[in-house]
C-alpha positions in Angstrom: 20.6 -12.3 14.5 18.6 -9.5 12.4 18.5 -11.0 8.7 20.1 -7.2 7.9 23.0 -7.6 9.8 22.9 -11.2 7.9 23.5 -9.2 4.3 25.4 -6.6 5.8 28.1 -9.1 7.1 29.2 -10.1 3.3 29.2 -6.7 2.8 31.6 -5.7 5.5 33.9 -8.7 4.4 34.0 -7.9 0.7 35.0 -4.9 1.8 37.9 -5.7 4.1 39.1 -8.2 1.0 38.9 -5.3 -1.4 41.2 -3.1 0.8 43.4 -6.3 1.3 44.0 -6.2 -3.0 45.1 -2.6 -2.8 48.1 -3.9 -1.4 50.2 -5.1 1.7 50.3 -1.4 3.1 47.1 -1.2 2.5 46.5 -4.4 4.1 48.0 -4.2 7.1 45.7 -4.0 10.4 47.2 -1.2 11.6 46.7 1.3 8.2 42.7 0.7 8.8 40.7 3.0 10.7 39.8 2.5 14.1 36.1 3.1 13.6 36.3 0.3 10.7 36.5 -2.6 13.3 34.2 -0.9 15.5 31.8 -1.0 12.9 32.0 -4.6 12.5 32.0 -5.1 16.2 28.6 -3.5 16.2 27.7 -5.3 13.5 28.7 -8.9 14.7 27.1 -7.4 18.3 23.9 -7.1 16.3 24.1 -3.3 17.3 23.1 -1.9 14.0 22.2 1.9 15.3 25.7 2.4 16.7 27.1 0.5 13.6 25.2 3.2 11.5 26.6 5.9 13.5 30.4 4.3 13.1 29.8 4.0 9.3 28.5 7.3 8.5 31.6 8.7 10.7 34.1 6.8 8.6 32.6 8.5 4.8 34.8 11.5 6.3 38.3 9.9 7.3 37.8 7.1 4.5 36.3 6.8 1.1 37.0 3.2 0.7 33.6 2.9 3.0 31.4 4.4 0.2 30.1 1.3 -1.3 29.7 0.0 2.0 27.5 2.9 3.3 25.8 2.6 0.0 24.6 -1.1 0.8 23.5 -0.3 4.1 21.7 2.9 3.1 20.2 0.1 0.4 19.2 -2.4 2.8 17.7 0.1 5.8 15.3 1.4 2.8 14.4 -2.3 2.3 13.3 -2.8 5.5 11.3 -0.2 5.5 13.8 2.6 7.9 13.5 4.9 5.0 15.1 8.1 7.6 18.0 5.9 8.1 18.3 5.3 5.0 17.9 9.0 3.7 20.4 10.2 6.2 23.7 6.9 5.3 22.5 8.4 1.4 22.9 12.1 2.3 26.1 11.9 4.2 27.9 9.7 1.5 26.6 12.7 -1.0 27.8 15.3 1.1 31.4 14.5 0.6 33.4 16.5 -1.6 36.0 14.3 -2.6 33.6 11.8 -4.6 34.4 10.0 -8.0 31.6 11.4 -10.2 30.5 7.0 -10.6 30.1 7.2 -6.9 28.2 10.5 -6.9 25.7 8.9 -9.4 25.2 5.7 -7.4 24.6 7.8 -4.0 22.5 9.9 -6.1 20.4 6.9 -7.6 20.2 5.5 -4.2 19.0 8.8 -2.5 16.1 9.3 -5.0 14.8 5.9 -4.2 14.9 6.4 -0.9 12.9 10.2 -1.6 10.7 7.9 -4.0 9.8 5.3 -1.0 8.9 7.9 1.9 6.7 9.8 -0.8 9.0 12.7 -1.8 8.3 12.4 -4.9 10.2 16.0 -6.2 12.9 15.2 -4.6 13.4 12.1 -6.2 12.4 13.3 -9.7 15.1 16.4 -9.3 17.6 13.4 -8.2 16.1 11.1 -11.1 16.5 13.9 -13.7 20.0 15.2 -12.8 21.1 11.6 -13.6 19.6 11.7 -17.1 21.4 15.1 -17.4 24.9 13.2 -16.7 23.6 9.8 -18.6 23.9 8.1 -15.7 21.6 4.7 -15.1 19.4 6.1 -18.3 17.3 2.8 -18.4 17.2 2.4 -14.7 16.5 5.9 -13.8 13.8 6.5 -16.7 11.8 3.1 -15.2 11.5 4.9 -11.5 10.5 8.7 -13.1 7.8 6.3 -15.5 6.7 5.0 -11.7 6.5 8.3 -10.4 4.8 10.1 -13.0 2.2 7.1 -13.4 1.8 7.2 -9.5 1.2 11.0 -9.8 -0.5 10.7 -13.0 1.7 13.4 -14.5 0.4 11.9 -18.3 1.8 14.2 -20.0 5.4 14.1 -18.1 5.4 10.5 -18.9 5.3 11.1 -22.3 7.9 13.4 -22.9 10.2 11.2 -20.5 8.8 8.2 -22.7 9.8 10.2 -26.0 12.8 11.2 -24.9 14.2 7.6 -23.9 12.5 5.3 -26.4 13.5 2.1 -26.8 15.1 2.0 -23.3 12.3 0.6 -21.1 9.8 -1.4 -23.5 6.5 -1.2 -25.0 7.6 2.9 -25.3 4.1 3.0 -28.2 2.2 0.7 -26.0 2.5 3.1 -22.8 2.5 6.4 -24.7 -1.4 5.3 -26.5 -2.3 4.8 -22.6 -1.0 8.1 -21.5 -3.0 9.7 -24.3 -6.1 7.8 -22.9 -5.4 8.7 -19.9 -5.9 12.3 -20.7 -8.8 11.2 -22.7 -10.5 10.4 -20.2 -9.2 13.4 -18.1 -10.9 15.4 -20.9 -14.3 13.3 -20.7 -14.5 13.9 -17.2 -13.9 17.6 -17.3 -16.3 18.1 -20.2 -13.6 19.2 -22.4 -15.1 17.1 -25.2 -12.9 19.3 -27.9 -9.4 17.8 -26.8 -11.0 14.2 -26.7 -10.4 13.2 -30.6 -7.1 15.2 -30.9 -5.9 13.2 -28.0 -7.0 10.1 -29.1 -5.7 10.4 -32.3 -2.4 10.7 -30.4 -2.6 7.5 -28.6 -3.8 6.1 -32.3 -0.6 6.7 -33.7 1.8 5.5 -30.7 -0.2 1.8 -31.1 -2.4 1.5 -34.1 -3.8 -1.9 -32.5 -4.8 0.2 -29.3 -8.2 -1.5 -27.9 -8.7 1.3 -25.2 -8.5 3.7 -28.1 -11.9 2.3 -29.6 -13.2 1.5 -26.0 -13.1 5.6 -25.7 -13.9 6.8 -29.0 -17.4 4.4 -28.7 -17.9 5.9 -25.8 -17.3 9.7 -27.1 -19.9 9.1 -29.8 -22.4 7.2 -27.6 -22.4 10.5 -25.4 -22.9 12.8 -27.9 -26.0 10.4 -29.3 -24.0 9.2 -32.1 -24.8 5.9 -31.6 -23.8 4.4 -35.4 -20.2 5.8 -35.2 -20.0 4.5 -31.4 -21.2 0.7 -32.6 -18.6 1.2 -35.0 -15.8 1.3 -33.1 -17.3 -1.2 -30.6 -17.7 -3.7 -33.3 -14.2 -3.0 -34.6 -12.6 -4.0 -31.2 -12.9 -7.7 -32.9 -10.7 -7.2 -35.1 -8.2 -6.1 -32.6 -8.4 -8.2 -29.6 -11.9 -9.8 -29.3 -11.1 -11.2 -25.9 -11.4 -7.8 -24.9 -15.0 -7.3 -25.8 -17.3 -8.1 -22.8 -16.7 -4.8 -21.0 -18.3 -3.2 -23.9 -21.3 -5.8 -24.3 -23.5 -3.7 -22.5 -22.6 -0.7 -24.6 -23.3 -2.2 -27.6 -26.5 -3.7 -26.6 -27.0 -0.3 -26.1 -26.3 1.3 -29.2 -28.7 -1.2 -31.1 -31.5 -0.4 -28.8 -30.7 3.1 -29.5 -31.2 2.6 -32.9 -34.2 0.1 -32.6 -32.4 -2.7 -33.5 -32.6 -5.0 -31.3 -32.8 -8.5 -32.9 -29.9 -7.4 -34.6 -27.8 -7.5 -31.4 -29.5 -11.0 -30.7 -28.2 -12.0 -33.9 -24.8 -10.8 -33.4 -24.3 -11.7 -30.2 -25.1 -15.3 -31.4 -22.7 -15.4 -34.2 -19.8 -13.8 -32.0 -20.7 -16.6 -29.5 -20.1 -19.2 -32.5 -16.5 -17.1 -33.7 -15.3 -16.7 -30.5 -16.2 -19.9 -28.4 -13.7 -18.9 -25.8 -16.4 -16.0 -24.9 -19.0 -18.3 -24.7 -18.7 -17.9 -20.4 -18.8 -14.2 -20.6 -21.9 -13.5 -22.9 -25.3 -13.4 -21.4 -27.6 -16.1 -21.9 -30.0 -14.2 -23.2 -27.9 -13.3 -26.2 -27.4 -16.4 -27.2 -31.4 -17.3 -27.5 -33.4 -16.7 -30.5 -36.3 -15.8 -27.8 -34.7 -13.0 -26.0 -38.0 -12.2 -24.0 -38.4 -15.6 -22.7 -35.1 -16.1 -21.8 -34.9 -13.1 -20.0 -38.0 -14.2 -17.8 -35.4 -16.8 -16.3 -33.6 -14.8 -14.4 -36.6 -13.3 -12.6 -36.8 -14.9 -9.3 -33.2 -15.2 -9.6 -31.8 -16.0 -6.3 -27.7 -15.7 -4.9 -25.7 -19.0 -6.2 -23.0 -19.7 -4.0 -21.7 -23.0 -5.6 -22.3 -25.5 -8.3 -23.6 -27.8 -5.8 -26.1 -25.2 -4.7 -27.4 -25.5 -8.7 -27.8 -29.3 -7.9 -29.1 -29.2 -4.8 -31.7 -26.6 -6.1 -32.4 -28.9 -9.3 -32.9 -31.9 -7.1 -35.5 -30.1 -5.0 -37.5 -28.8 -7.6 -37.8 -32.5 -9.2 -38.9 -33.8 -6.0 -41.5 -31.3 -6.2 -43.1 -31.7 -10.0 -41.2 -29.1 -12.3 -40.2 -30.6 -15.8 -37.0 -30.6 -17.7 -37.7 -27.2 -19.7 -38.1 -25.6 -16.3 -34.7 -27.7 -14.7 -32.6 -26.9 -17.4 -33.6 -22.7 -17.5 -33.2 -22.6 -13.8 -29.4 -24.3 -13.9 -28.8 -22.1 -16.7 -30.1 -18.8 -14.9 -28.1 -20.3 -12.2 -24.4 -21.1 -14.0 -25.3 -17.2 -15.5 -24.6 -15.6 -11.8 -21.9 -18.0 -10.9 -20.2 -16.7 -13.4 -21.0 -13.1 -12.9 -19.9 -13.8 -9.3 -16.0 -15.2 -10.1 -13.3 -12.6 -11.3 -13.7 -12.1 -14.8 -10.3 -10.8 -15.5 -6.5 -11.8 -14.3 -2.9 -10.1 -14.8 -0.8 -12.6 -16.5 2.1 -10.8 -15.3 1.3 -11.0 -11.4 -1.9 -13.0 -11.4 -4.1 -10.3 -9.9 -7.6 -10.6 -10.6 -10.9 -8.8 -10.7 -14.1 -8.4 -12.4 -13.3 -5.1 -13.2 -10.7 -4.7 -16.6 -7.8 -2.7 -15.2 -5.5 -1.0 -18.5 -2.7 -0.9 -15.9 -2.7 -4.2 -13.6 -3.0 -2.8 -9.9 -0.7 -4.8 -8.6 1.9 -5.1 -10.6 1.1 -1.7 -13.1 1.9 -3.6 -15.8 -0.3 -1.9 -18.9 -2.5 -4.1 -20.6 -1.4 -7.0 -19.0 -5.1 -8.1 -17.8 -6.8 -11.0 -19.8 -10.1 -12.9 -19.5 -10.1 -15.8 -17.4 -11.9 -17.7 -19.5 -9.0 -17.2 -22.0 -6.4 -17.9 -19.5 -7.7 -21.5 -18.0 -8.0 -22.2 -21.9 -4.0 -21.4 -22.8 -3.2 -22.5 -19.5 
């Protein structure tokens, strides 16, 4: 049998019981419609198209079928028939005679279904004519956050985040993002004179914002401002210094900028001895006091597929005459680009991973949910 029809047959039952409570006249086989058997028959038949057709017949003669249309609307948009379920919403909506709660359920259902096929004003109209009533506030301000996100309406999501905080969560968290998120919008359209207005927004909705000094850094490196954008690099340690590789390059860069490079060795090193956990994700030529030389390692570098590929390649190179100094810079150069080859970064929500850092987790869009994976085998 079709696992749908499965659900839907509990469904059907409940309902039957519930019309058995209203009483015996109620009760009786004869005072239910026809077409409610027939439905059932269909169902039991595993005939589910002409059951639909039964069902959505019955919303006109009966309104004790509503929550059952409701569920099967429900459980056609799970399984992907997002027409069917459009048209069991619409026709339950259609009736004149509903209880305003039943209204606001079809109406809740109906915008997920517009949400799922991609009819995504349609949904928000639904969506926002059920904050109008207070309907579902937490529930319905979680699918317009999802929409606006997915349409990257920023500024949308803010007011909706304003205007329902405390409802969904993390309101400051999300709101600092959104205002990075047009941040960057800015950045990339040039519009460098919204850029610290905007991120002085998302300052204010979370004063422990990493992305916020991630973007400022990167305002003043562009600009040439390369002491205020080492700044706010720097600073990110005193925020969340798991969250500092992605900007190792950058600040490598503002000290060459400003011809100071054994300065950055030096620091580098000394970050490498506060924040062992980062150990894996700093450069190995960082963490010498001969940057030059250790750089030369990496020359011939070739791809490393495995640890064993490190032995096998030590082992061969013995056999042929190099010494220990040589061994242990190649397994070193080596362990460097296994590293750079694994995912550098996992969701700890969903357990997506990447070597890319994600603000919002692609799989799961949680916002800064992503964490090294050094830092997660460690506090595994």
């Amino acid at each position: 049998m079709d696992p749908l029809l499965w659900l839907l047959l509990p469904v059907a039952a409940a309902s039957g019981w519930w019309a058995a409570r209203r009483g015996p006249r109620r009760a009786s086989r004869q005072d239910l419609h026809p077409d409610y058997f027939l439905g059932l028959n269909h169902l039991l038949n595993e005939e589910a198209d002409k059951a639909t057709e039964v069902l959505v017949r019955l919303v006109e003669v009966d309104p004790d079928t509503v929550e059952l249309h409701l569920a099967l609307g429900s459980l056609f948009r799970r399984r992907g028939e997002v027409d069917r379920a459009i048209r069991v919403h619409e026709n339950v909506i259609a009736r004149s005679s509903l209880s305003e709660q039943r209204r606001a359920q079809a109406m809740l259902e109906l915008g997920r279904d517009y949400a799922r096929a991609g009819l995504f004003d349609r949904a928000e109209e639904l969506f926002q004519g059920l904050l109008a009533r207070g309907r579902y506030m937490d529930t319905v301000a979680a699918h317009l956050t999802e929409l606006y996100q997915q349409e990257k309406e920023w500024l949308k999501a803010i007011e909706l985040s304003e205007a329902v905080r405390g409802l969904n969560g993390d309101t400051g968290l999300r709101v600092a993002h959104y205002w990075c998120e047009l941040a960057e919008e800015a950045m990339r359209q040039g519009d460098t004179a919204s850029v610290p207005e905007r991120l002085e927004r998302a300052q204010q909705s979370d004063p422990a914002s990493v992305r916020v000094a991630v973007l400022r850094g990167r305002y003043h490196q562009q600009r040439g401002e390369y002491a205020q954008a080492l700044d706010c690099y720097l600073g990110i340690e005193s925020k969340d210094p798991l969250l500092l590789p992605p900007v190792f390059d950058a600040i490598a860069g503002c000290y060459r900028a400003l011809d100071r490079e054994q300065d950055a060795a030096a620091w580098f090193r000394a970050l490498a001895t506060r924040q062992p956990a980062l150990l894996p994700l700093i450069p190995f030529h960082w963490r010498e006091d001969d940057v030059a030389a250790t750089a030369q390692r990496g020359e011939d570098a070739e791809p490393v597929a495995s640890p064993a590929d490190l032995l096998l390649d030590a082992r061969r190179r013995r056999r042929a005459g190099a010494g220990p100094e040589e061994l242990a810079a190649r397994l070193e150069s080596g362990l460097q680009r296994l590293v750079a080859s694994q995912p550098n970064y996992r969701c700890g929500d969903c357990g997506f991973s990447s070597r890319t850092l994600f603000w919002q987790c692609p799989g799961c869009q949680r916002w800064s949910s992503m964490r090294p994976v050094a830092w997660q085998q460690e506090n595994a």
